[in-house]
C-alpha positions as CSV (number, residue, x, y, z in Angstrom):
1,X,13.1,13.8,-41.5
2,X,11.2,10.8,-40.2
3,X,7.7,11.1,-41.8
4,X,4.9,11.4,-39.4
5,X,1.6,9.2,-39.5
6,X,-1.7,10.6,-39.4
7,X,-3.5,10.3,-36.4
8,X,-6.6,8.5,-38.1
9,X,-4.3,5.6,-40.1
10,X,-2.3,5.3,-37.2
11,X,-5.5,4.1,-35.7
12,X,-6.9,2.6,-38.7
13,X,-3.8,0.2,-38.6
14,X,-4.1,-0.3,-34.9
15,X,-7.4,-1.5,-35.0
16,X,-6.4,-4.1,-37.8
17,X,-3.5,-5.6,-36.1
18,X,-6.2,-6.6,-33.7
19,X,-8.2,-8.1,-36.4
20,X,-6.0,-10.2,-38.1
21,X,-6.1,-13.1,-35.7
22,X,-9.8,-13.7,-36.8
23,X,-8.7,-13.3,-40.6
24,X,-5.7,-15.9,-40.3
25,X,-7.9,-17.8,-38.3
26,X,-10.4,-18.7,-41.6
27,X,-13.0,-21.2,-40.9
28,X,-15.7,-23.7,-42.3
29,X,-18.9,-25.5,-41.6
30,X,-20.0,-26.3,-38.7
31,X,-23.4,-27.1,-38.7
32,X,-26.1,-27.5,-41.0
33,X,-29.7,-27.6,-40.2
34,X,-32.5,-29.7,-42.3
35,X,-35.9,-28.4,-41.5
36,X,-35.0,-27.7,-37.9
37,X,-32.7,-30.7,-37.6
38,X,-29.3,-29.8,-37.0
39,X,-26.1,-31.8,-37.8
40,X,-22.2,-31.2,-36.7
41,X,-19.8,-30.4,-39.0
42,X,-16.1,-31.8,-38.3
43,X,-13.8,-30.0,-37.7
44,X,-10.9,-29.5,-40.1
45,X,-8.3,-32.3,-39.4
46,X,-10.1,-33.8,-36.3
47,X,-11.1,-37.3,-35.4
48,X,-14.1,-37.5,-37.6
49,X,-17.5,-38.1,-36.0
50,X,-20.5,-39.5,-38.5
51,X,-21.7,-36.1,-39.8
52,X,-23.6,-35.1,-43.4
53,X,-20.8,-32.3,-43.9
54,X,-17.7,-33.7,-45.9
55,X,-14.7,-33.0,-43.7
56,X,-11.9,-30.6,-45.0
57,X,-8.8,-30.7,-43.8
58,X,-7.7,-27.2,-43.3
59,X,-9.4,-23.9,-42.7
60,X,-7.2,-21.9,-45.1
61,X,-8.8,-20.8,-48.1
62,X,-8.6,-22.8,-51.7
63,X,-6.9,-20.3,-53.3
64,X,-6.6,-20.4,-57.9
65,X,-9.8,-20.9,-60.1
66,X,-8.1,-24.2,-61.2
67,X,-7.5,-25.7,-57.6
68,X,-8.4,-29.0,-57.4
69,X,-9.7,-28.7,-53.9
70,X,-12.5,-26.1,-55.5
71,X,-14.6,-29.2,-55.8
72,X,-16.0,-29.6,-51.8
73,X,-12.7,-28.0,-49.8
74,X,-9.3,-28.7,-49.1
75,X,-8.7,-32.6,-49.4
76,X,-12.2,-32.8,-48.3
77,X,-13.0,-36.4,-47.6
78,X,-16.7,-38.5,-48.0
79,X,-18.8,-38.0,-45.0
80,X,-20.6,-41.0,-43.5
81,X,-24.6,-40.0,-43.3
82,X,-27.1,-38.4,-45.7
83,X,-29.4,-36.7,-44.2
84,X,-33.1,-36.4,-45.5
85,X,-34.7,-33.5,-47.0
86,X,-37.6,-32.4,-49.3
87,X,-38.4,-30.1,-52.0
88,X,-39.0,-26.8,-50.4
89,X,-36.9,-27.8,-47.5
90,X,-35.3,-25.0,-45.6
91,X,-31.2,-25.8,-45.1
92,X,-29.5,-23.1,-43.1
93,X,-25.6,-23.1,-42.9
94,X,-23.5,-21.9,-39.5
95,X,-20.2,-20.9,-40.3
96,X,-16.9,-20.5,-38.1
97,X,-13.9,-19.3,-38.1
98,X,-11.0,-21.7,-37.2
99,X,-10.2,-21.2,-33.6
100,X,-14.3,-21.5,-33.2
101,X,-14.9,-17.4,-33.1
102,X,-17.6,-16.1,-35.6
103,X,-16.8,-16.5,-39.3
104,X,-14.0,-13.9,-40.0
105,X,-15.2,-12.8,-43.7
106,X,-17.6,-10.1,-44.7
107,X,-16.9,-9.4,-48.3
108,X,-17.6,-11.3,-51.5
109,X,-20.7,-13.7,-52.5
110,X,-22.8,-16.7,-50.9
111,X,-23.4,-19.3,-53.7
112,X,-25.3,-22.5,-53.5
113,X,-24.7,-25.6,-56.2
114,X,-26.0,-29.2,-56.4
115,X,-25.4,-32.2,-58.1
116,X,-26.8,-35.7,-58.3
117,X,-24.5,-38.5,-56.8
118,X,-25.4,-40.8,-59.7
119,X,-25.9,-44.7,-59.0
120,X,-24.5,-44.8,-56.0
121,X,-25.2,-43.0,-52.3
122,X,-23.6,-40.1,-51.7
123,X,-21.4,-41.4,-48.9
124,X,-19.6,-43.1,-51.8
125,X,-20.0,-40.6,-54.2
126,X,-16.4,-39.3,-55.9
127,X,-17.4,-35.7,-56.6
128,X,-14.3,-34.8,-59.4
129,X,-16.1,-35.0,-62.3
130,X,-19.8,-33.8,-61.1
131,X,-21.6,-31.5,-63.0
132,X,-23.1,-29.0,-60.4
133,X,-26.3,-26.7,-61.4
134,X,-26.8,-22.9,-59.1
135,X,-29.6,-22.9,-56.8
136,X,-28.8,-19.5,-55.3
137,X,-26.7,-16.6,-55.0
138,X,-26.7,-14.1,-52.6
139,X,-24.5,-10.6,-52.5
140,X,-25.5,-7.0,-51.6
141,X,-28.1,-6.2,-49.5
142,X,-30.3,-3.0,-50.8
143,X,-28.2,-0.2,-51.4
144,X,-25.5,-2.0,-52.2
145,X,-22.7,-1.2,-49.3
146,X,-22.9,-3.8,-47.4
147,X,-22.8,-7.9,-48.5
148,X,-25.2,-10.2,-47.1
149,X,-22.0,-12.3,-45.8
150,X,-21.8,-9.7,-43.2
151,X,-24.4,-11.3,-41.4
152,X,-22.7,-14.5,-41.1
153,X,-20.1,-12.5,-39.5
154,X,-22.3,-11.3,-37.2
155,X,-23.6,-15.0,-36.2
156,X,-26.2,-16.0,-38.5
157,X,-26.6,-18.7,-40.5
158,X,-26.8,-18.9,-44.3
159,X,-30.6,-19.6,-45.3
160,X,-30.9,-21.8,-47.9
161,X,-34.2,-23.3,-49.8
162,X,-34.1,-26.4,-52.1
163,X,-35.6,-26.0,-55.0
164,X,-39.1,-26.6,-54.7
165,X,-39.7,-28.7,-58.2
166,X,-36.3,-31.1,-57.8
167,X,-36.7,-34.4,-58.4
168,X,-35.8,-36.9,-56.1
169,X,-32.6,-38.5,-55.4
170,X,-29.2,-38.2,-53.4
171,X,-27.6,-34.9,-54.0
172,X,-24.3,-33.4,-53.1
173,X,-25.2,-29.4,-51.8
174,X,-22.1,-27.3,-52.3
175,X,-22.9,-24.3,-50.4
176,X,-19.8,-21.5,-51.1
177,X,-18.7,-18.5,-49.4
178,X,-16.0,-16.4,-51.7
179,X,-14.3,-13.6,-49.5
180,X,-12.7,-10.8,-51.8
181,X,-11.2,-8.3,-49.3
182,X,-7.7,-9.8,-51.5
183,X,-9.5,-9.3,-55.1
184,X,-8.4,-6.7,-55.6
185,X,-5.1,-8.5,-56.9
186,X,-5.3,-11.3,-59.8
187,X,-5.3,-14.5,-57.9
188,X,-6.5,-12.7,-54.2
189,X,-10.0,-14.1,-54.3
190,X,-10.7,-16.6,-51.1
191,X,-12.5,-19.4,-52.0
192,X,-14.8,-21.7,-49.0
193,X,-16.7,-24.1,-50.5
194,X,-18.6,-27.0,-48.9
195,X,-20.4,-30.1,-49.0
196,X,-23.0,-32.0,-47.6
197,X,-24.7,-35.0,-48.1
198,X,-28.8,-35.2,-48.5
199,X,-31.9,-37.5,-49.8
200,X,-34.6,-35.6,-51.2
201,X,-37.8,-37.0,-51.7
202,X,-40.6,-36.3,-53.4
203,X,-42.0,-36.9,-57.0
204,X,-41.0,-33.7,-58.6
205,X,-39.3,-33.8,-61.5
206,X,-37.1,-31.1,-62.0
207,X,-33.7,-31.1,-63.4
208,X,-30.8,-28.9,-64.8
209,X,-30.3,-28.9,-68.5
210,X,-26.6,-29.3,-69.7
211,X,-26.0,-26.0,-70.3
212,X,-26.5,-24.6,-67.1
213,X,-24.0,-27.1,-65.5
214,X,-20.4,-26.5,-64.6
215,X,-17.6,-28.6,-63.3
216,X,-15.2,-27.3,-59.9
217,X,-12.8,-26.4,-61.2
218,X,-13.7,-25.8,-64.6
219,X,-16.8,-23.0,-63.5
220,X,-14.9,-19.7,-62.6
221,X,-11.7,-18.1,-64.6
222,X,-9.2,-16.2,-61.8
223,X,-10.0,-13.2,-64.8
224,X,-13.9,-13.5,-64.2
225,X,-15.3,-10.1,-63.0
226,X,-16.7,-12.0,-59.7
227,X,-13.5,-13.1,-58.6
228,X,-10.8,-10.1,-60.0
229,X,-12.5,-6.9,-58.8
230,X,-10.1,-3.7,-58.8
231,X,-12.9,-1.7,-58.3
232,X,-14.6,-4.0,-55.1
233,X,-14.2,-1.1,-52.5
234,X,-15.9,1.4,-54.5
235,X,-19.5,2.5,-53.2
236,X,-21.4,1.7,-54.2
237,X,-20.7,-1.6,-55.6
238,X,-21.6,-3.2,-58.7
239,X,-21.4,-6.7,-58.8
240,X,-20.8,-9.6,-61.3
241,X,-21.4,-13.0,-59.4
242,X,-19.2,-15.7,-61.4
243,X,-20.5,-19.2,-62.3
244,X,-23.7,-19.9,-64.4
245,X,-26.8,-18.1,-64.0
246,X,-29.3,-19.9,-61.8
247,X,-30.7,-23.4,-62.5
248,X,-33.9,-22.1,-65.1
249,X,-36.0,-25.0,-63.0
250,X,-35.1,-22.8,-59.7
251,X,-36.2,-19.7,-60.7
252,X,-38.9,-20.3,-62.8
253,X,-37.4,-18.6,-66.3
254,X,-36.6,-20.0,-69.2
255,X,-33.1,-21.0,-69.6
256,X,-30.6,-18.5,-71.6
257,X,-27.9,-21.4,-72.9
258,X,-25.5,-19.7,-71.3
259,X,-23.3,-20.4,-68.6
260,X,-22.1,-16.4,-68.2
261,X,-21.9,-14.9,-65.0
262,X,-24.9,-13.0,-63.9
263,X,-25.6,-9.3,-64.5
264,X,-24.8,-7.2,-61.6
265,X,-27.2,-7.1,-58.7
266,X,-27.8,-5.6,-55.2
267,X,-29.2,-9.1,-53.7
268,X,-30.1,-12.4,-54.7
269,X,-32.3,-11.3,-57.6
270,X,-34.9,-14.1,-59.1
271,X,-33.4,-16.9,-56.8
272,X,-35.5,-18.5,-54.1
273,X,-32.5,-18.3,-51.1
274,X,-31.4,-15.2,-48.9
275,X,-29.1,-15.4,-46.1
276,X,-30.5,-12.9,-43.1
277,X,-29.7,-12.5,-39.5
278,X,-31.0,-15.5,-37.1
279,X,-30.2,-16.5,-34.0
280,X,-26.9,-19.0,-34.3
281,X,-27.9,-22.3,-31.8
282,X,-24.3,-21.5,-30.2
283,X,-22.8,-18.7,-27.9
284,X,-21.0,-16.0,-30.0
285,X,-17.5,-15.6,-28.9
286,X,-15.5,-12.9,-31.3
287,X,-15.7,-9.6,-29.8
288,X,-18.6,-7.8,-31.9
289,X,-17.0,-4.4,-31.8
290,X,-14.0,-5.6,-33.6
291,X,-16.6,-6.9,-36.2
292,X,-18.3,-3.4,-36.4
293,X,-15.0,-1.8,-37.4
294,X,-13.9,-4.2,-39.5
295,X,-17.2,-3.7,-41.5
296,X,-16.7,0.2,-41.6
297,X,-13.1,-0.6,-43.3
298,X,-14.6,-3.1,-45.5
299,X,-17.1,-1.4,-46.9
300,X,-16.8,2.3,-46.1
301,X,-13.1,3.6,-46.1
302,X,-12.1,5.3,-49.4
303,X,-10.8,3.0,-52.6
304,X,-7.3,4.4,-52.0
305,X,-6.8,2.9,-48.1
306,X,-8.7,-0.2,-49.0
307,X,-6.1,-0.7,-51.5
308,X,-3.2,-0.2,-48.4
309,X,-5.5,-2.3,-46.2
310,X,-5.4,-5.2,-49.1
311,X,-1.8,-5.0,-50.0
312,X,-0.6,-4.8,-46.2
313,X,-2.5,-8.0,-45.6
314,X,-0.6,-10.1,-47.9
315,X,2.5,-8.9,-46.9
316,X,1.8,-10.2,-43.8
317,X,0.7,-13.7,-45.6
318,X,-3.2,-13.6,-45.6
């Protein structure tokens, strides 16, 4: 006898057949804004155009902690401007996806790195073997069901602060969105990281000590409890962000000597950056009712049909 499908996971499947455009679709940068100045990304595989945003050149996602393209993005290439900014300066981050609908993601963290290009400018700076030091990490909003990513599905940017006691130089910002909805699997994590060119100025003097540096790849294990989560779909969530802790100069504390992930958390913690709902500078164009259910799968449905959700996914070649 043919086996009969429940009303409700018939239409739980219906409704993610019509999401899966917007999660083949991935995405990247696309703008950045300094203080209210606001620079175009490229996109992936385009013509470039002078921009502050190193160019990828493919809006899948780096997938594999060892991945060379962890660094800035897949094959990213040097970007042709740095732009100017200041200690304190207020750096916000508009994602897409990569047919130019909202970003397609709402699950996993929002990280935030930088390193000093050295000697030279960062326009001819080879990031492979920088050292990069955390300047934020954002996850759960309070009451820990829902990630603060979901707000960049929703439109907004990602709100970030530099750190108000850096000293000055040229600096590589490698802003990082990871999207677990696959974690759930060794190897499943989603990895968008980013780069962009700035100046900061100033006469600050504050700098990351050794041991709170890491190298991409080199800073997260596929293993780390960030990145391999059986138990991500579980309400609420507990959460383990991967990396090292937070630059001690950024968040005022003394620094631990270690380069562990942190403990779990509901938000951002001691660190100066949050990502929260602004108006984007650009006309919205995935359908926000789609979003809303895709949230309620995400974040709500039991552990069981997450799992089905997850492993269907793949099958179809996430």
């Amino acid at each position: 006898m043919r086996e009969r499908i429940p009303l409700c996971l018939a239409s739980f499947f219906f409704h993610l057949v019509l999401l899966l455009p917007q999660v083949h679709a991935h995405g990247y940068v696309a703008q950045v804004a300094i203080d209210g100045k606001v620079y175009i990304g490229n996109v992936p595989n385009a013509q470039p155009t002078p921009s502050i945003v190193r160019q990828i050149n493919d809006v899948s996602p780096v997938k594999g902690a060892s991945n060379p393209y962890l660094n800035c993005g897949q094959d990213a290439q040097k970007a042709a401007l740095v732009a100017d900014a200041n200690p304190g300066s207020s750096m916000q981050f508009w994602w897409k996806g990569g047919d130019g609908s909202d970003w397609p993601h709402n699950i996993g963290p929002i990280m935030t790195y930088m390193t000093p290009c050295g000697s030279t400018t960062c326009d001819q700076y080879n990031s492979t073997d920088a050292e990069w030091f955390k300047i934020e990490e954002t996850g759960l909003e309070p009451g820990n069901t829902v990630w603060y990513q979901q707000n960049i599905m929703d439109g907004g940017p990602a709100n970030v602060t530099v750190p108000s006691t850096i000293a000055p130089g040229q600096y590589l910002v490698r802003h990082e969105i990871i999207a677990l909805h696959l974690a759930t699997e060794l190897g499943g994590a989603e990895f968008y990281p980013s780069c962009t060119q700035v100046n900061i100025g100033g006469s600050q003097t504050g700098i990351a000590s050794a041991n709170e540096e890491v190298t991409f790849p080199g800073g997260y294990s596929d293993t780390d409890p960030g990145i391999y989560d059986p138990t991500i779909f579980d309400t609420p969530i507990q959460y383990t962000f991967p990396g090292p802790p937070v630059a001690s100069f950024v968040s005022g504390s003394s620094s631990s000597g270690s380069n562990s992930s942190s403990t779990p958390s509901g938000s951002s913690g001691s660190t100066p950056a949050s990502v929260t709902s602004s108006p984007t500078p650009t006309a919205t164009t995935a359908s926000a009712s789609c979003k809303l259910r895709q949230q309620t799968f995400d974040v709500q449905r039991p552990r069981s049909l997450s799992r089905i959700m997850a492993a269907w996914i793949k099958n179809l070649g996430s």
